[in-house]
VEXSEFI-596199 format. One record per residue: residue number from 1; x, y, z of N, C-alpha, C in turn. Coordinates in steps of 0.2 Angstrom, whole numbers, plus 5000, padded with zeros to 4 digits. Layout:
// residues N
NUM  X  Y  Z  X  Y  Z  X  Y  Z
...
//
This chain:
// residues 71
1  5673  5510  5578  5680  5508  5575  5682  5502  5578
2  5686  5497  5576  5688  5490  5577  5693  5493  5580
3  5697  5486  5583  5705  5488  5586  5707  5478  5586
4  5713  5478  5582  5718  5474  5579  5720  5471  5585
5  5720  5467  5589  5726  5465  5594  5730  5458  5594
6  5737  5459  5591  5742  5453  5592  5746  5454  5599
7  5745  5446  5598  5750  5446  5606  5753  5439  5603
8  5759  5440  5603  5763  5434  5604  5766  5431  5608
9  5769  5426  5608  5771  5418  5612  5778  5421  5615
10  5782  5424  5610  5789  5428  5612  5791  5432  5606
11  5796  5436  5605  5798  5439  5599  5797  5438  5594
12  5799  5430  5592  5802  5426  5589  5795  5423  5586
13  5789  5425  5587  5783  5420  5587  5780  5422  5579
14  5781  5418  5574  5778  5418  5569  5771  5417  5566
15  5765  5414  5573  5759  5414  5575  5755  5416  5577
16  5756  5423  5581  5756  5426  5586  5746  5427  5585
17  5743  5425  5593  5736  5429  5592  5735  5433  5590
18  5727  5434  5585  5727  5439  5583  5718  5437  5585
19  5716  5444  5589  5708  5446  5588  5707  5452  5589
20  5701  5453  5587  5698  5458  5583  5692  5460  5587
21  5692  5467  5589  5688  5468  5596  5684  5475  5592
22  5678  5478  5592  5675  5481  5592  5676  5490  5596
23  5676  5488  5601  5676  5494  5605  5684  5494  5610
24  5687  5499  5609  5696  5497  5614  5694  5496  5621
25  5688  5498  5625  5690  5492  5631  5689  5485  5631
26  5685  5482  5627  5686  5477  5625  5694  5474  5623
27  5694  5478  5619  5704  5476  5618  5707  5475  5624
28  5707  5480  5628  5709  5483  5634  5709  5477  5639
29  5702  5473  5641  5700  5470  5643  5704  5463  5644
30  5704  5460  5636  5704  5456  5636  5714  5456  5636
31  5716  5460  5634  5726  5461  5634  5727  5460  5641
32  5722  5463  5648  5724  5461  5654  5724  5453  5657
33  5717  5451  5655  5717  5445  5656  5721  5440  5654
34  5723  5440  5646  5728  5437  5645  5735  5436  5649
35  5737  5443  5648  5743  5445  5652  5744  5441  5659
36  5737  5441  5662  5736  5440  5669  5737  5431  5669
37  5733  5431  5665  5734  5423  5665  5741  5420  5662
38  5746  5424  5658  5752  5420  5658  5758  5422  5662
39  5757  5428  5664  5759  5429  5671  5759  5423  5676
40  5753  5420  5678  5750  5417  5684  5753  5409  5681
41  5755  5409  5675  5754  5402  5673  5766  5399  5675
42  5766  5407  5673  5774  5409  5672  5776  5406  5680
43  5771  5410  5686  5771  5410  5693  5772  5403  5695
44  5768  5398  5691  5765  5394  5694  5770  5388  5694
45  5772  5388  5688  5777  5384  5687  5784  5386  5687
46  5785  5391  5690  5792  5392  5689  5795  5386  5697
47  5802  5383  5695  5806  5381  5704  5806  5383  5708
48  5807  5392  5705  5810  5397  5711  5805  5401  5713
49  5804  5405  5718  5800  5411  5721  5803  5416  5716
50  5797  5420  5713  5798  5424  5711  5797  5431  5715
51  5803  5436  5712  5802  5442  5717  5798  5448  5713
52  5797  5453  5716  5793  5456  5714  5796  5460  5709
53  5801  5462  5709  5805  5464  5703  5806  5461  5695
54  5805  5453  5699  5805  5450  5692  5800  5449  5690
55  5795  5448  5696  5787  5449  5695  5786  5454  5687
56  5790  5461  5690  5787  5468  5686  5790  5466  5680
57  5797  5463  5679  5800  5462  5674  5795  5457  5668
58  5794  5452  5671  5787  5448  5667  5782  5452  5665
59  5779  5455  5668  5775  5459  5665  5775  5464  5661
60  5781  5467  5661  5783  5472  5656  5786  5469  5650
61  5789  5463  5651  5790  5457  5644  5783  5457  5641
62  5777  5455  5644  5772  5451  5642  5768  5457  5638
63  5768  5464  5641  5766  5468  5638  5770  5470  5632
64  5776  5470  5632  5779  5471  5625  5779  5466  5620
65  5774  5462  5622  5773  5458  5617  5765  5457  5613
66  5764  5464  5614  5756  5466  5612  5755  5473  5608
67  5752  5471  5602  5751  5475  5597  5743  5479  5597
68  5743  5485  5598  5734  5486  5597  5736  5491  5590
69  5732  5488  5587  5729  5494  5578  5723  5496  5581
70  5720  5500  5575  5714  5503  5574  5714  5502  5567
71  5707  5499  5565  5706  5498  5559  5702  5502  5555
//
């Protein structure tokens, strides 16, 4: 079975990545990395120290902007 995955930019994202993975840990896989890498990108640039609160708040944004189907 396939598995569908969009992830978009924010809400609002008209463009939003889309691939197509084979097996759901590969899905699985690849949604943490991503995550992890906009996460770390959010961290990196932000002026302010980020607390762990907001830390969790981002993460939970970033995953509610993740779609998995099954084809």
């Amino acid at each position: 079975m396939n598995y569908k995955v969009t992830y978009a930019i924010d809400s609002l994202d008209t463009n939003p990545t889309i691939k197509i993975f084979e097996h759901e840990y590969e899905a699985e896989e690849w949604i943490f990395n991503e995550v992890k890498e906009r996460i770390s990108w959010i961290v990196e640039h932000s002026p302010f120290t980020i607390s762990n609160k907001e830390f969790e708040e981002i993460e939970e944004y970033e995953y509610s902007l993740v779609r998995i189907e099954e084809l």
